[in-house]
C-alpha positions as CSV (number, residue, x, y, z in Angstrom):
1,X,33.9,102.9,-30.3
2,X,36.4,103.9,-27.6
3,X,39.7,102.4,-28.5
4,X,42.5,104.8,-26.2
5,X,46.4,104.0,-25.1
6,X,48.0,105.1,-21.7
7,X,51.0,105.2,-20.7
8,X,51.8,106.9,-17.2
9,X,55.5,106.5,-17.6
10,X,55.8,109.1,-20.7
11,X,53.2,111.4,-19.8
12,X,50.4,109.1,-22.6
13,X,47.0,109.8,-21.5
14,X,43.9,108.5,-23.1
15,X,45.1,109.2,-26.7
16,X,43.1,107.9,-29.4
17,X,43.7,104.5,-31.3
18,X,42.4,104.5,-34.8
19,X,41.8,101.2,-35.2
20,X,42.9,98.8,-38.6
21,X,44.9,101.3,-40.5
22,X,47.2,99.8,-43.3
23,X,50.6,100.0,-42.5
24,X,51.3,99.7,-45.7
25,X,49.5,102.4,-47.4
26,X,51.1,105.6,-46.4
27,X,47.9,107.8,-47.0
28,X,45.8,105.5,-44.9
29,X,48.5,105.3,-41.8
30,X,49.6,109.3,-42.3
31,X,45.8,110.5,-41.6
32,X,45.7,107.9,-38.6
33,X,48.6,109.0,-37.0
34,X,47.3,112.7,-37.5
35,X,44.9,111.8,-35.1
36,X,46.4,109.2,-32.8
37,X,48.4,106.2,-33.1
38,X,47.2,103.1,-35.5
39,X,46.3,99.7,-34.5
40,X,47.5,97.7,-37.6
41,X,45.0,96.2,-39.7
42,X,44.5,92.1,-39.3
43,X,45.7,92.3,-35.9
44,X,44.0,91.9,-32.7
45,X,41.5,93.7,-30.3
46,X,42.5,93.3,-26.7
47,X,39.8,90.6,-25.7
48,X,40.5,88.7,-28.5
49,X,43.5,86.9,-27.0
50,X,46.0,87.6,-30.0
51,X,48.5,90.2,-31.1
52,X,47.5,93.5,-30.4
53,X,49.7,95.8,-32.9
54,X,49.7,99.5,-32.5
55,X,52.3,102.0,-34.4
56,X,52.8,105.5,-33.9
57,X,55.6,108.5,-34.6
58,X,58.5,109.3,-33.1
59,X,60.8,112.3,-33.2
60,X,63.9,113.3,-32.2
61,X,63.1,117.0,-30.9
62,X,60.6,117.6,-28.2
63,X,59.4,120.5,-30.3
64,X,58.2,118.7,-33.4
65,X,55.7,116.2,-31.2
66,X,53.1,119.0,-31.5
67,X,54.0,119.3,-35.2
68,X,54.0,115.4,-36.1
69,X,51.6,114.2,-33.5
70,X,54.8,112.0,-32.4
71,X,52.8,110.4,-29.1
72,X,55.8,107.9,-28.8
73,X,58.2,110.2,-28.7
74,X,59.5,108.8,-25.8
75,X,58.9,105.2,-26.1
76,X,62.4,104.0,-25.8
77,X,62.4,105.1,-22.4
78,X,60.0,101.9,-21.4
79,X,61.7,99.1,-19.4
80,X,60.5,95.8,-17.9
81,X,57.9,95.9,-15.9
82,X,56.0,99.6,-17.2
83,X,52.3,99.4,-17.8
84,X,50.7,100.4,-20.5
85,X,46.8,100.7,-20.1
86,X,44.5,99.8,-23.3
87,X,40.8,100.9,-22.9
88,X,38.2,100.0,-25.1
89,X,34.7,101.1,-24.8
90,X,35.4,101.3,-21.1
91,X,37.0,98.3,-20.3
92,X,40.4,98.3,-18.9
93,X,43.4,96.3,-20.1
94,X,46.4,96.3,-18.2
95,X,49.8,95.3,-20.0
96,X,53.1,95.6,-18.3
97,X,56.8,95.4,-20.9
98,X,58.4,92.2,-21.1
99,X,60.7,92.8,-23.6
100,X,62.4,95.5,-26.0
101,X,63.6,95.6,-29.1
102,X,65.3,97.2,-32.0
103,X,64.9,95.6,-35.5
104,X,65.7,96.6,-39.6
105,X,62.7,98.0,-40.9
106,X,62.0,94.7,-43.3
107,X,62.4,92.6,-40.3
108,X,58.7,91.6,-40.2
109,X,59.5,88.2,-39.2
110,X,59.5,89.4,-35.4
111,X,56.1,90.4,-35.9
112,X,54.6,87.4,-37.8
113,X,56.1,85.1,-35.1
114,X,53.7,86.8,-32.4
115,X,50.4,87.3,-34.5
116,X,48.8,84.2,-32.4
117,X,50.3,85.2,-28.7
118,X,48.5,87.4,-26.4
119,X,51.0,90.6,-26.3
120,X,50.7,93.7,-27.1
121,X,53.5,95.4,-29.3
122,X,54.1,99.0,-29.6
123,X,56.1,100.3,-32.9
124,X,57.7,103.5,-33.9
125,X,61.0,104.5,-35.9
126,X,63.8,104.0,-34.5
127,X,66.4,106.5,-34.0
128,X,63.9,109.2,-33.4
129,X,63.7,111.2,-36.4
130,X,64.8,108.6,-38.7
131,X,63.4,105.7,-40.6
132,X,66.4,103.6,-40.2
133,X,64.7,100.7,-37.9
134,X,62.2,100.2,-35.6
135,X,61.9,100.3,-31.8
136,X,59.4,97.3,-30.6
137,X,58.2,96.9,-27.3
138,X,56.3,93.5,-26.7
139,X,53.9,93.9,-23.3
140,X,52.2,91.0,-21.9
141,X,48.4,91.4,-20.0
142,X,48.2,91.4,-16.4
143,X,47.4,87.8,-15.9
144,X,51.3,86.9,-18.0
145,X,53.2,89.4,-16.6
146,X,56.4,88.3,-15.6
147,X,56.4,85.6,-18.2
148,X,57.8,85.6,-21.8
């Protein structure tokens, strides 16, 4: 299967998703992330209709991305209205950023309130480098874009 994430704004080109990695089991997400970012397991594929939940590393000096594999290391730069482009097996999902948004690391709630809405979030840590929070960015497909 193809599962890829772009993201024209901070340089993201066709990088791999690894899909249902447990983000709770460190060995299962730290060899994802070695080779991509992770879709998190029980969530959504794009066609489905339903949260699609992808995490990935962060860093807080450009030279440790190589190091890390930190493909969102510039993630916070996003705004309203930025695309980012899910393919899978060569069909093309289009999602543009509706919102942003920086929560504790326990706040899961903000995640389980979404599981059923058709959005894509993108996690990483949150300040790069740390493990204090996380940075969220919910993106809505093409057809809801504009709405939240």
């Amino acid at each position: 299967q193809i599962f890829l994430v772009s993201i024209d704004k901070i340089g993201l080109y066709r990088q791999k998703v690894i899909p249902q990695v447990n983000p709770a089991d460190s060995k299962d997400y730290e060899k994802a992330l070695q080779m991509g970012v992770a879709q998190a397991k029980g969530t959504a594929f794009p066609w489905q209709e339903k949260m699609v939940y992808i995490f990935g590393h962060s860093t807080n000096y450009p030279w440790f991305v190589k190091d890390l594999n930190a493909l969102f290391f510039k993630l916070e730069t996003l705004t309203t209205g930025d695309k980012i482009e899910i393919e899978y097996n060569s069909k093309l999902f289009n999602y543009y950023v509706v919102q942003k948004k920086v929560v504790k690391a326990t706040e899961v709630e903000v995640i389980k309130e979404n599981v059923d809405k058709d959005i894509l979030v993108l996690q990483t840590c949150y300040p790069p480098g740390t493990f204090w929070k996380r940075l969220l960015i919910f993106a809505k497909p093409s057809k809801f874009a504009g709405l939240i």
